[in-house]
Backbone as CSV, one residue per row, in Angstrom:
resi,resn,N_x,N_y,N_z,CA_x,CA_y,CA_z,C_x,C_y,C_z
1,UNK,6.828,14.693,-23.456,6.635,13.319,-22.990,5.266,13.194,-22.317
2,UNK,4.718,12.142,-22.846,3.364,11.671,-22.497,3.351,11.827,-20.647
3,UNK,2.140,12.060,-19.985,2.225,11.601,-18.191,1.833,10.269,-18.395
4,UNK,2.421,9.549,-17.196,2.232,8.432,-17.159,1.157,8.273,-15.972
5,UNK,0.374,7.663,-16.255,-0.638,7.207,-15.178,-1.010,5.911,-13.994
6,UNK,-1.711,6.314,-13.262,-1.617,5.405,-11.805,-2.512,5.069,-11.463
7,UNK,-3.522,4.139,-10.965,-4.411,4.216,-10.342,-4.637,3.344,-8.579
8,UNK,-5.069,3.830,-8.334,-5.559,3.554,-6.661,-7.229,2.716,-6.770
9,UNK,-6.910,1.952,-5.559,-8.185,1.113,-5.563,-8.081,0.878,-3.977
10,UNK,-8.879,1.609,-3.446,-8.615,1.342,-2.292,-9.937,2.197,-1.380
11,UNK,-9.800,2.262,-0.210,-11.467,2.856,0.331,-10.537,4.570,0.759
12,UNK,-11.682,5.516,0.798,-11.697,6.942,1.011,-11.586,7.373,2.165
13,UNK,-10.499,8.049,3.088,-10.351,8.029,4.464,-10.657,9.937,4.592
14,UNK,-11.821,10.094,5.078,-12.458,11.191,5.359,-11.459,12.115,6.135
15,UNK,-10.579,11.694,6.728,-9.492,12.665,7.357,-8.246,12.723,6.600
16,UNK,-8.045,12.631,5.209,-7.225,12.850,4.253,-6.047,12.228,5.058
17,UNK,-5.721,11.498,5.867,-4.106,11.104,5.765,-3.921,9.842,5.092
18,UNK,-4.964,8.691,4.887,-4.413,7.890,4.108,-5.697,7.311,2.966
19,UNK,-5.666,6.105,2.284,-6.262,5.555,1.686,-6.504,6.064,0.455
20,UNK,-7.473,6.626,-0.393,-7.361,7.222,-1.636,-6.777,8.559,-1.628
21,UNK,-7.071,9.327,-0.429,-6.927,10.974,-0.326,-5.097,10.627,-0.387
22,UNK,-4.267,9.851,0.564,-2.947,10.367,0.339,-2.612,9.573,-0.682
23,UNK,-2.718,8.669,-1.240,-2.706,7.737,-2.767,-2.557,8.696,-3.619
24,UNK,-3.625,9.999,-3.882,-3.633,10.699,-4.924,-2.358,12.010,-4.601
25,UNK,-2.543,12.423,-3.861,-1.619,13.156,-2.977,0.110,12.644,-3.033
26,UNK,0.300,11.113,-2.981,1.229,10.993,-3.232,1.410,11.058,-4.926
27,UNK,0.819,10.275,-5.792,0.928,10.810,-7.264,1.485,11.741,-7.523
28,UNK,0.849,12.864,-6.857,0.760,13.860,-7.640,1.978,14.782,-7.250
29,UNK,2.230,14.295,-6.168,3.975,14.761,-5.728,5.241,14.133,-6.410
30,UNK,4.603,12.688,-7.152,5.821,11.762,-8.045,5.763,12.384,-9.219
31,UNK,4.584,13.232,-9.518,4.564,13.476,-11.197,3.886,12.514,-11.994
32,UNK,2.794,11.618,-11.489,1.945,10.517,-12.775,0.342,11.062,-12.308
33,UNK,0.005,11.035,-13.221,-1.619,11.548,-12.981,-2.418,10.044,-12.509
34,UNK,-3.203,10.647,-11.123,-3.765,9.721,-10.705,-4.909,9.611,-10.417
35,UNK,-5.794,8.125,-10.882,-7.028,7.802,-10.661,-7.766,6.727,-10.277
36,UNK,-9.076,7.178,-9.703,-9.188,5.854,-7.951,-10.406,5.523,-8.501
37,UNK,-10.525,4.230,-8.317,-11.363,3.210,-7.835,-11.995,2.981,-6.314
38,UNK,-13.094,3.450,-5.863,-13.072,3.782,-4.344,-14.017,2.621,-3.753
39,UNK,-13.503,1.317,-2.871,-14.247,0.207,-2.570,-14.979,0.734,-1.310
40,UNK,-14.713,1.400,-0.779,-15.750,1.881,0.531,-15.139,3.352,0.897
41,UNK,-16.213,3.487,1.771,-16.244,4.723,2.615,-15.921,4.988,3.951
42,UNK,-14.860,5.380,4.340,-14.638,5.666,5.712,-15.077,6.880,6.388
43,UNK,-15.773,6.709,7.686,-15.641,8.119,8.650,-14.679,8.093,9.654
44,UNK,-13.798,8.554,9.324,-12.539,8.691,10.144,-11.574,9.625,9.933
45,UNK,-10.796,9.971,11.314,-10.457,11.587,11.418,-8.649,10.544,12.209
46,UNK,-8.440,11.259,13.447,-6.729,11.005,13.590,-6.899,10.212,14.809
47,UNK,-8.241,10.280,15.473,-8.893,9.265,16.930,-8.815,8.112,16.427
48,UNK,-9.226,7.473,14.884,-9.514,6.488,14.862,-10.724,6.643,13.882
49,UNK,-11.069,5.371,12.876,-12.399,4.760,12.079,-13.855,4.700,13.378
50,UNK,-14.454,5.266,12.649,-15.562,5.575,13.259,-16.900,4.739,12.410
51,UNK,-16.880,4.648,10.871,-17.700,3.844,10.414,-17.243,3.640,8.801
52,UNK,-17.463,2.507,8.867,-17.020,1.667,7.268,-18.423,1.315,6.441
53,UNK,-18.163,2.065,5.357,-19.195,1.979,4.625,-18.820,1.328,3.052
54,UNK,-18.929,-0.287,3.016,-18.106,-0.402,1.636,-19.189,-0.411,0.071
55,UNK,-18.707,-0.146,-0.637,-19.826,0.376,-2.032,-20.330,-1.029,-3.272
56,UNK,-21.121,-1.149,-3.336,-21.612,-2.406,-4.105,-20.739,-2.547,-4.664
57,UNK,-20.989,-3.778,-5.308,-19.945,-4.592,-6.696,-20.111,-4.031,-8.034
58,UNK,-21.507,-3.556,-8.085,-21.751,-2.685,-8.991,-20.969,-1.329,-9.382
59,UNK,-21.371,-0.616,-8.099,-20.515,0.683,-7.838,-18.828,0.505,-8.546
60,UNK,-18.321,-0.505,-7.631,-17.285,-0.621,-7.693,-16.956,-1.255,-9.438
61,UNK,-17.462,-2.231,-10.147,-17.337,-2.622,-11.096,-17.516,-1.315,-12.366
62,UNK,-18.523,-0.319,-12.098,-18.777,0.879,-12.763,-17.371,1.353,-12.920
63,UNK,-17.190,1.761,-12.161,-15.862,2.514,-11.930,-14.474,1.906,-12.154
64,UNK,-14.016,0.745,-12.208,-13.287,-0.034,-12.828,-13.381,0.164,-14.314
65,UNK,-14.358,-0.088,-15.014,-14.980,-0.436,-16.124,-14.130,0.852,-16.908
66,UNK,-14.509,1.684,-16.444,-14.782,3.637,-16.807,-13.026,3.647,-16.955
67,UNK,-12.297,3.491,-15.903,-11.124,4.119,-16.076,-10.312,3.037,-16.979
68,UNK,-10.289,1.970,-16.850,-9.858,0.517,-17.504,-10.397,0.911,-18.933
69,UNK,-10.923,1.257,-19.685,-11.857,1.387,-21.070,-10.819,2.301,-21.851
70,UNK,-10.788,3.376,-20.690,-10.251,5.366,-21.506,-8.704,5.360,-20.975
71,UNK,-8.507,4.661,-19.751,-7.274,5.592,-18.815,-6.627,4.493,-18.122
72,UNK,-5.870,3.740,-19.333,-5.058,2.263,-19.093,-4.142,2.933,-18.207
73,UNK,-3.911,2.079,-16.684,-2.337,3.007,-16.117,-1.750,1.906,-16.220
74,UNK,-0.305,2.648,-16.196,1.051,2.012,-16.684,0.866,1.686,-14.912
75,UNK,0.663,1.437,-14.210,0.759,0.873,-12.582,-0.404,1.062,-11.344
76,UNK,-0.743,0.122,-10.627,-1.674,-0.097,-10.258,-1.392,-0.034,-8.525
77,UNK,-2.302,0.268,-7.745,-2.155,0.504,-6.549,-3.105,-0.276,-5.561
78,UNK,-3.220,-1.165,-4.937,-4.938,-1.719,-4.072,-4.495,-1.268,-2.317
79,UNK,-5.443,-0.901,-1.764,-5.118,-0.742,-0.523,-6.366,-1.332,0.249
80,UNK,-7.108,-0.805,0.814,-8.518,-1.254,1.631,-9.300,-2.065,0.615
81,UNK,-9.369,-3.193,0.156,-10.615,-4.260,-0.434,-12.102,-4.664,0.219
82,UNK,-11.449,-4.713,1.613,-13.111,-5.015,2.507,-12.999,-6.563,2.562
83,UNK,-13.333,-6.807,1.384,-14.750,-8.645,1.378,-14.264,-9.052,0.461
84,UNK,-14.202,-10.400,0.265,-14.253,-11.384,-0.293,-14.746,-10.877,-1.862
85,UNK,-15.851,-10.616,-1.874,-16.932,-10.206,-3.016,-15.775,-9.167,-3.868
86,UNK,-15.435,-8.142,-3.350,-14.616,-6.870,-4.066,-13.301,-7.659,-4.594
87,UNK,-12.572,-8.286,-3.811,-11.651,-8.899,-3.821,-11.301,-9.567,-5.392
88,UNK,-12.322,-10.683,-5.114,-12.486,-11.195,-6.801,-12.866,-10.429,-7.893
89,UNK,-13.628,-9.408,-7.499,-13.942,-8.811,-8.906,-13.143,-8.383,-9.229
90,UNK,-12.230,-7.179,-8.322,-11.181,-6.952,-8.590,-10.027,-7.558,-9.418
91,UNK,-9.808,-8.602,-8.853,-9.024,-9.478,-9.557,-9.240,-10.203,-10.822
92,UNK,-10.806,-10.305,-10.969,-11.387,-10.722,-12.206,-10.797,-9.512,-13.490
93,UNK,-11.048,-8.541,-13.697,-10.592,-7.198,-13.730,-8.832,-7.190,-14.214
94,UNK,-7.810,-7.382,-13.322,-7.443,-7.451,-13.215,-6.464,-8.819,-14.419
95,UNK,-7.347,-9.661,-14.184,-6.495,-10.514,-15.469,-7.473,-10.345,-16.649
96,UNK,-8.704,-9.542,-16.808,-9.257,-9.089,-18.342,-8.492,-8.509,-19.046
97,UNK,-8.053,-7.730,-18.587,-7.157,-6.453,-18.925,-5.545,-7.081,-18.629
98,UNK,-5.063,-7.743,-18.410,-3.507,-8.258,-18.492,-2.854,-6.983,-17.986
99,UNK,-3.248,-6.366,-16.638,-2.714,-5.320,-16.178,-1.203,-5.686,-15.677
100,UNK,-0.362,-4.749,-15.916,1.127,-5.121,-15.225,1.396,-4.128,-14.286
101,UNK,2.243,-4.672,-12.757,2.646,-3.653,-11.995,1.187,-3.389,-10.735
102,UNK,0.762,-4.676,-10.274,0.104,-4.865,-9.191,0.743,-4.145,-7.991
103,UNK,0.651,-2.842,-7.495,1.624,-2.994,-5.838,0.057,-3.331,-4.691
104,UNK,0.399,-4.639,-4.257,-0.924,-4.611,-3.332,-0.772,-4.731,-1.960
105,UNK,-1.226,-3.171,-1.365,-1.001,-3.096,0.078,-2.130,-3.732,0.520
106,UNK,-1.671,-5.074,1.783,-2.752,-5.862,2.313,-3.388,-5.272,3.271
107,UNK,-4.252,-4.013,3.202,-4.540,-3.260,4.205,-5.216,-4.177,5.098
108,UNK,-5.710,-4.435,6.546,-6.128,-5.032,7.449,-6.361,-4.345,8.102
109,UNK,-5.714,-3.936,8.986,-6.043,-3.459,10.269,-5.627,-1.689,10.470
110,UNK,-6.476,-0.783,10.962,-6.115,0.752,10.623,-5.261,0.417,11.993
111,UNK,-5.105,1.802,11.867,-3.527,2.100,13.312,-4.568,2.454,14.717
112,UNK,-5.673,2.511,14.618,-6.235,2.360,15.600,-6.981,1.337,16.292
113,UNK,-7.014,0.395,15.545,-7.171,-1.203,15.677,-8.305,-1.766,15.126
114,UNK,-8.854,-1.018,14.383,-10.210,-1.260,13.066,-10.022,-2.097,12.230
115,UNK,-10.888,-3.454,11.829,-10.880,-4.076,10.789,-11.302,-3.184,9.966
116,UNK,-10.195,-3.517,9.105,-10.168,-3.029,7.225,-10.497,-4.059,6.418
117,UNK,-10.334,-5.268,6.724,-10.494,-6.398,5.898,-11.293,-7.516,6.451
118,UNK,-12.251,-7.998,5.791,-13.316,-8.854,6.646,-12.268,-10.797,6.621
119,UNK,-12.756,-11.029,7.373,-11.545,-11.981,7.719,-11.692,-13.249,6.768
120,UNK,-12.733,-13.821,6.982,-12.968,-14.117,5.837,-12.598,-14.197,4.188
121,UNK,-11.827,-12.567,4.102,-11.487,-12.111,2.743,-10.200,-12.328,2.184
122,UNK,-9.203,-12.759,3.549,-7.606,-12.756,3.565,-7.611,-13.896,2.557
123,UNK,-8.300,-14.990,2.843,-8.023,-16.417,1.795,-8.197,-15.812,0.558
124,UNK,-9.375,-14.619,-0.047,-9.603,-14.741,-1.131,-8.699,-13.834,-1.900
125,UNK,-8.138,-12.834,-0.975,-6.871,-12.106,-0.978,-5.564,-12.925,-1.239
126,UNK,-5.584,-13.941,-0.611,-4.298,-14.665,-1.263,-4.632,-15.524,-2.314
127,UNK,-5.770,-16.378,-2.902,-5.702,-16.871,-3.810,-6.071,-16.331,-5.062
128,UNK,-7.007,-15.130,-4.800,-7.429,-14.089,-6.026,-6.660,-13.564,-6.385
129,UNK,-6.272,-12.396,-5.437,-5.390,-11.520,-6.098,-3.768,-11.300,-6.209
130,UNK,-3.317,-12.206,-4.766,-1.853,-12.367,-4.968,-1.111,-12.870,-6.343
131,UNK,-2.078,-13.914,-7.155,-1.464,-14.187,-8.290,-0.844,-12.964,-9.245
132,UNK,-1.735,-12.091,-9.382,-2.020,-11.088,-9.998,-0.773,-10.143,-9.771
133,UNK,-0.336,-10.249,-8.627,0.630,-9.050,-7.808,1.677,-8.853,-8.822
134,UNK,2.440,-7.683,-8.559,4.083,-7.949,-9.428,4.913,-7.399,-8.159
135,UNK,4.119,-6.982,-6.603,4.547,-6.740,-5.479,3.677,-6.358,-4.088
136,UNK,3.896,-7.198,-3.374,2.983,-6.774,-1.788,4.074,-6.465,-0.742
137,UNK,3.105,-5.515,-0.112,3.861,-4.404,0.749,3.321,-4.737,1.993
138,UNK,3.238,-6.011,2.541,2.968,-5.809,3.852,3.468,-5.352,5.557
139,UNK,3.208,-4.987,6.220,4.156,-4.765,7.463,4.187,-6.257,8.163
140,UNK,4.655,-6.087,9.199,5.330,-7.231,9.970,3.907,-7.997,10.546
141,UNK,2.704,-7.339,10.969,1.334,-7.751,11.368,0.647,-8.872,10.047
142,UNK,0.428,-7.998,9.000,0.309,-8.498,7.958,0.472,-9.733,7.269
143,UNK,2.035,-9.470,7.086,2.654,-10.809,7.197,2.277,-12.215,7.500
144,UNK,2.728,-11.533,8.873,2.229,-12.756,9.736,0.964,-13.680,9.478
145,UNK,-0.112,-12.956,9.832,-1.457,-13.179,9.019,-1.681,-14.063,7.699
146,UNK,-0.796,-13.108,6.383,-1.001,-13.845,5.029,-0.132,-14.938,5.422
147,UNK,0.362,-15.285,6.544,1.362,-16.719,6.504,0.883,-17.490,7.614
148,UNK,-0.243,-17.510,7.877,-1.089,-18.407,8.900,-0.435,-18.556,10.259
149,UNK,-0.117,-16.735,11.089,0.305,-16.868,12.102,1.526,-16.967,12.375
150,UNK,2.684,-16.656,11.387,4.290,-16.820,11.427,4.504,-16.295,12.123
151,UNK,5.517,-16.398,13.458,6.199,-15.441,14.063,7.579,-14.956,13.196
152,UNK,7.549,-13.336,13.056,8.880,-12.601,12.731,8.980,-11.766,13.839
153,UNK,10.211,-11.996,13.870,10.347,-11.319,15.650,11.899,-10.189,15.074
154,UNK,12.492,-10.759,14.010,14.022,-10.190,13.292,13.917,-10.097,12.016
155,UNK,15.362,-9.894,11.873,15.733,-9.812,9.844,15.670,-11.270,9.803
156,UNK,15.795,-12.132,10.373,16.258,-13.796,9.976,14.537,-14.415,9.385
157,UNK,13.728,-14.013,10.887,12.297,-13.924,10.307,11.733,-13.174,9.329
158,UNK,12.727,-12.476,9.087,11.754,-11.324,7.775,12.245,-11.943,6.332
159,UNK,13.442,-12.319,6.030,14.091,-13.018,5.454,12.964,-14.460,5.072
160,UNK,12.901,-14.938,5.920,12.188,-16.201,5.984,10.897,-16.162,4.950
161,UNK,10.325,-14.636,6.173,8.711,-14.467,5.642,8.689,-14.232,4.291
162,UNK,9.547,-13.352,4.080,9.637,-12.755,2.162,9.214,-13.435,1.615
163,UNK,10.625,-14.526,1.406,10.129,-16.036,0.542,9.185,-17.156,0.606
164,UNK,8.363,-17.225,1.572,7.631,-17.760,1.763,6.193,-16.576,1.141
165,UNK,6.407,-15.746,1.523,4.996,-14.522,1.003,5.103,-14.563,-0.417
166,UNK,6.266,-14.815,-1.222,6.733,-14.756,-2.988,5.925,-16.051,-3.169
167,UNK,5.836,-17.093,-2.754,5.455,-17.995,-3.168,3.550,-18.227,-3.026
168,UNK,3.251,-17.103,-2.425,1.355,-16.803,-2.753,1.587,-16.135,-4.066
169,UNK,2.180,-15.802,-4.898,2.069,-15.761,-6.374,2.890,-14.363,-6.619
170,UNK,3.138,-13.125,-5.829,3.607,-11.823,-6.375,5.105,-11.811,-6.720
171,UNK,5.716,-11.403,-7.868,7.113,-11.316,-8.627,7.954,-10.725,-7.089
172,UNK,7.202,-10.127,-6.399,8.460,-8.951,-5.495,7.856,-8.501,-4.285
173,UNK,8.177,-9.023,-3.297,7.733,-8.463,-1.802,8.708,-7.142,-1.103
174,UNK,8.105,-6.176,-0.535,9.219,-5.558,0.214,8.037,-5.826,1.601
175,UNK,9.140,-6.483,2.542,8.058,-6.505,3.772,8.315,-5.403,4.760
176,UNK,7.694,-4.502,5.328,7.941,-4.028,6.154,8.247,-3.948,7.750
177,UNK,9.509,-3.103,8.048,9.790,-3.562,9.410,9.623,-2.715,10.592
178,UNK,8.779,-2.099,10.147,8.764,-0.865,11.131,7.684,-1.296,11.979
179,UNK,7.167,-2.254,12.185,6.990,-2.655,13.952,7.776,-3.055,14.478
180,UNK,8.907,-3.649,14.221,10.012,-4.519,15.314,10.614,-3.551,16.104
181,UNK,11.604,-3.791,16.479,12.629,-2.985,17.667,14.137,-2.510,17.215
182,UNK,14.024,-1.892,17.978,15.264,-1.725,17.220,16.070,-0.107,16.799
183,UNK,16.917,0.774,16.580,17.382,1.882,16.456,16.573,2.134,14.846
184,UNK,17.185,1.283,13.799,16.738,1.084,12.400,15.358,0.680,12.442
185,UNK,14.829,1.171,11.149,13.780,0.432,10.802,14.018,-0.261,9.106
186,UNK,14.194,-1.271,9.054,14.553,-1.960,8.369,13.360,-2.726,7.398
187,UNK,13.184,-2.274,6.002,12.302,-3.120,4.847,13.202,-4.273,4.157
188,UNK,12.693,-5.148,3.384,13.483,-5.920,2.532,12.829,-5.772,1.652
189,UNK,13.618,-6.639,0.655,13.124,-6.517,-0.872,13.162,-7.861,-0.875
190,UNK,12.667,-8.578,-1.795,13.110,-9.612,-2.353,12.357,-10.048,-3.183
191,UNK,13.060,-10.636,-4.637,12.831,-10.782,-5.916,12.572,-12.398,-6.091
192,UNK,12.643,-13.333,-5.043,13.082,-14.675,-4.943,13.708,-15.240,-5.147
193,UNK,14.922,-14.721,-5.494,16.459,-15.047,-5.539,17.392,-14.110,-4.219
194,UNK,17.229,-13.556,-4.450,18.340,-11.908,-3.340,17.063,-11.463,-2.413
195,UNK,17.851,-10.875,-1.519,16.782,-9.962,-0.616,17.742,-9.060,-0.564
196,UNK,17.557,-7.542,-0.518,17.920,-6.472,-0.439,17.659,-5.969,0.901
197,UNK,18.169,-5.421,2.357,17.833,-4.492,3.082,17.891,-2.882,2.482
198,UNK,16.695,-2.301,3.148,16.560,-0.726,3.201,16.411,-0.325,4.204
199,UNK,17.463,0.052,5.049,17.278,0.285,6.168,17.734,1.796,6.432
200,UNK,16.969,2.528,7.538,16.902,4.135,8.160,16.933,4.026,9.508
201,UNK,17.360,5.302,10.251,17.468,5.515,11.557,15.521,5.278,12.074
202,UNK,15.217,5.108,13.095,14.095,5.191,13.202,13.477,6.738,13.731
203,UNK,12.139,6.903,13.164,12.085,7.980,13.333,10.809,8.367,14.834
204,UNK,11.104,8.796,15.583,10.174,8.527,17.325,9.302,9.711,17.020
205,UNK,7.829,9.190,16.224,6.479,10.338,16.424,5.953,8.896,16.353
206,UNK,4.600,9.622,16.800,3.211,8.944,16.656,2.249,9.156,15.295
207,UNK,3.306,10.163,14.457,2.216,10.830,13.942,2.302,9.917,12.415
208,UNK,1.831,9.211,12.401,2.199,7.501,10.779,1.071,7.386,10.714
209,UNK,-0.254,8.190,10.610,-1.764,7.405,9.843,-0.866,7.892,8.486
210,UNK,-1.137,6.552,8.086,-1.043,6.014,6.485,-0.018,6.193,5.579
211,UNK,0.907,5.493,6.522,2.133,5.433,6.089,2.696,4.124,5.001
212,UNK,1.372,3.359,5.596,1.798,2.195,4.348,1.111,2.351,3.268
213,UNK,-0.059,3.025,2.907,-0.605,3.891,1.804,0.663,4.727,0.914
214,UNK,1.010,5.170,1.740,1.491,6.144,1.031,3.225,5.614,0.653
215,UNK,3.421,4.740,1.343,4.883,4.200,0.792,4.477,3.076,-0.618
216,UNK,3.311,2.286,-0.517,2.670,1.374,-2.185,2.435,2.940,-3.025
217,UNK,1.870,3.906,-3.078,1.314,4.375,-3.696,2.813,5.048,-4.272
218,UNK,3.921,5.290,-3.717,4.974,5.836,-4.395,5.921,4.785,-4.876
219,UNK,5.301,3.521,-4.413,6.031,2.627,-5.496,5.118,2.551,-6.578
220,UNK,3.925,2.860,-6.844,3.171,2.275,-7.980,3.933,3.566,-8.478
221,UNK,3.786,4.776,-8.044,4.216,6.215,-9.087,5.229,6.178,-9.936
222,UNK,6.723,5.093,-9.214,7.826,5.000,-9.864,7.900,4.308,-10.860
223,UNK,7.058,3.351,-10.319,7.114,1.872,-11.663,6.030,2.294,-12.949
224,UNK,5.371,3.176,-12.226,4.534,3.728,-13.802,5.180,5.117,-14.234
225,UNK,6.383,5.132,-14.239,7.548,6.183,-14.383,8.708,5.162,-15.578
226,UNK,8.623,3.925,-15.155,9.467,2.982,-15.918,11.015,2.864,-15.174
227,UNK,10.886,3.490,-14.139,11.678,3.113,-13.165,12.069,1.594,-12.739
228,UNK,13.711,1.487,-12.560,13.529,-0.145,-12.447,12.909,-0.619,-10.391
229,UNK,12.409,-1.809,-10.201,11.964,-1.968,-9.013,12.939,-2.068,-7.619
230,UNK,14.041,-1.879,-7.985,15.191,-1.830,-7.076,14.812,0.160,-6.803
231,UNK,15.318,0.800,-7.924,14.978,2.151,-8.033,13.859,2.637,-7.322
232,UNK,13.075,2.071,-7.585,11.440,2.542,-6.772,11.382,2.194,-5.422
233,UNK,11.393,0.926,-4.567,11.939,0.794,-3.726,12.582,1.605,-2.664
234,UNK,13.808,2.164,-3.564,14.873,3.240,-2.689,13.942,4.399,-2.568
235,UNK,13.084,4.907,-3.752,12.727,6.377,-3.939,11.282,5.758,-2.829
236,UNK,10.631,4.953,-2.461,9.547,4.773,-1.950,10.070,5.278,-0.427
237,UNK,11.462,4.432,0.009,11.733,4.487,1.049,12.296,5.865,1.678
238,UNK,13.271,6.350,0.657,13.463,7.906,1.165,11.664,8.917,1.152
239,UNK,11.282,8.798,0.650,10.009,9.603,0.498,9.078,9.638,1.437
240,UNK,8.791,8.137,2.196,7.809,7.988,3.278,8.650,8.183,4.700
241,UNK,10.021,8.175,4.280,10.901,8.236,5.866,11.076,10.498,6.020
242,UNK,11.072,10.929,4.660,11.377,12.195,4.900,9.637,12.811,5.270
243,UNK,8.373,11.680,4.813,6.951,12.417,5.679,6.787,12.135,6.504
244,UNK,7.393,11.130,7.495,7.635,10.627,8.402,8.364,11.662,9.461
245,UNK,9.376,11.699,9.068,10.579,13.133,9.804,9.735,14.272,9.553
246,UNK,9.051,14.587,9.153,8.041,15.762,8.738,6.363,15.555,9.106
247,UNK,6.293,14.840,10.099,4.455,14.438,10.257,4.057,15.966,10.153
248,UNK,2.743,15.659,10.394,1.967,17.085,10.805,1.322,16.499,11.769
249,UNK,1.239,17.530,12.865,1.054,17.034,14.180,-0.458,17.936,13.953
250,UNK,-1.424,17.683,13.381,-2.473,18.135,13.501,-4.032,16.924,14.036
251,UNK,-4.861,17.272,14.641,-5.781,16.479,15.033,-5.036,15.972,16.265
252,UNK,-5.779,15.690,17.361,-5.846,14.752,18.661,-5.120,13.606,18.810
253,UNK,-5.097,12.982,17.516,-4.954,11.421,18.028,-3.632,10.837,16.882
254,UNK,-3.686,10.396,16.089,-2.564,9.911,15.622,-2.730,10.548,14.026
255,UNK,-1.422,11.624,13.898,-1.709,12.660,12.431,-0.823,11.765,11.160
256,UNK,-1.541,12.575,10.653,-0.672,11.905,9.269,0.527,12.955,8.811
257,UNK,1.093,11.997,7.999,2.950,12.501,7.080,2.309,13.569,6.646
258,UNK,3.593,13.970,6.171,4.110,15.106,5.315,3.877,14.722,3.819
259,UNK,2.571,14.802,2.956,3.291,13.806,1.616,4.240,15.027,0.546
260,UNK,4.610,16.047,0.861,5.197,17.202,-0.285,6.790,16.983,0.345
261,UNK,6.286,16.187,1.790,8.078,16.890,2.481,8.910,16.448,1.478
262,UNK,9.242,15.553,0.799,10.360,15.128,-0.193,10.378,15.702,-1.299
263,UNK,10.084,17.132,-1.662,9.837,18.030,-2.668,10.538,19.054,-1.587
264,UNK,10.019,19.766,-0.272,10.411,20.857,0.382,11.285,20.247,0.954
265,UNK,11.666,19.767,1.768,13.052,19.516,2.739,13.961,19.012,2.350
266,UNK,15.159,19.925,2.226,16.271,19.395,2.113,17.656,18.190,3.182
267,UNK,16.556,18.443,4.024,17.265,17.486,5.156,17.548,16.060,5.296
């Protein structure tokens, strides 16, 4: 059987816990061969982004071009965009090619409180590329944001937000709930008919750089597996909760998951 392939589009996080480094990292633990599109450059370690360096339209269009031509993937991944400018091309891109299986993490803000996304870019983020989506993975911050300031404070608000986030154009939201309160940490699904809870015990580390990287990037792995999106979902959610229960407590400041733990631990 043929591998099925993935690609990542997202910026390069110099301390390997998230952005293209655990993107590929997660791939390659699902079993689909994976390949990146890299919109900028980060210097950043587990303290925190230290400097953002994002790569022409050119750069970035090169490299689109290259893998889109030879190395069609059956599922697509976006995480860090930057600007406005990347945004559209991207998305230009994006309906040339009639790509299926958008998962687009609205990266914004790193866990140390760094713009990821120039503000400016969120509008062009929702009218460019949300069409495009077949699912966005935002957390509860996020959210809020792509919905001009919503308060979700519960499931009733998360509920709310879903369907209202389905209607910026993507087939399937799972929003994330792991900022709220609570024993659980609780995602939804929703298709715009049903919402599904996925809910887990919560797990008490600090150690989550790039945890929402790495939970899109194992939904793009499943769905370019031919996995159905209920299926992927579940396997996204056990996978980032068992690197989660498994951080690596390495570096000073806030470490990143485990991405193999759901291969080694049987727990």
């Amino acid at each position: 059987m043929a591998i099925k392939k993935a690609l990542t589009i997202a910026g390069s996080d110099s301390g390997g816990g998230a952005g293209i480094q655990a993107d590929l990292k997660t791939f390659q633990e699902r079993e689909v061969f994976g390949m990146s599109v890299i919109t900028a450059l980060t210097a950043q370690n587990t303290q925190g982004v230290h400097g953002v360096f994002p790569q022409t339209t050119n750069c970035v269009e090169a490299q689109l071009q290259a893998v889109l031509d030879d190395l069609r993937p059956e599922a697509i991944k976006t995480g860090m965009l930057f600007s406005a400018e990347l945004i559209e091309l991207i998305a230009s891109y994006f309906h040339r090619y009639e790509l299926e299986h958008v998962v687009v993490d609205p990266v914004m803000i790193a866990k140390g409180g760094s713009e990821l996304l120039q503000s400016e870019a969120v509008e062009a983020l929702k009218q460019k590329l949300l069409p495009h989506a077949y699912m966005l993975t935002p957390n509860v911050p996020e959210a809020s944001k792509l919905l001009e300031g919503a308060e979700i404070r519960d499931k009733k608000d998360m509920k709310e937000a879903a369907f209202a986030l389905r209607e910026l154009g993507p087939e399937h939201i799972v929003l994330k709930g792991g900022h709220l309160e609570g024993e659980e940490s609780t995602d939804m699904w929703c298709d715009g008919e049903t919402v599904k809870e996925f809910r887990v015990g919560r797990v008490e580390t600090t150690h989550t750089h790039g945890t929402g990287c790495t939970f899109a990037a194992c939904l793009a792995a499943e769905l370019a597996k031919g996995n159905t999106t209920e299926e992927a979902v579940a396997t996204a959610k056990a996978y980032i909760t068992k690197a989660i229960v498994h951080s690596l407590n390495i570096g000073t400041g806030i470490g990143p998951t485990d991405h193999a733990a759901y291969r080694l631990y049987q727990d």
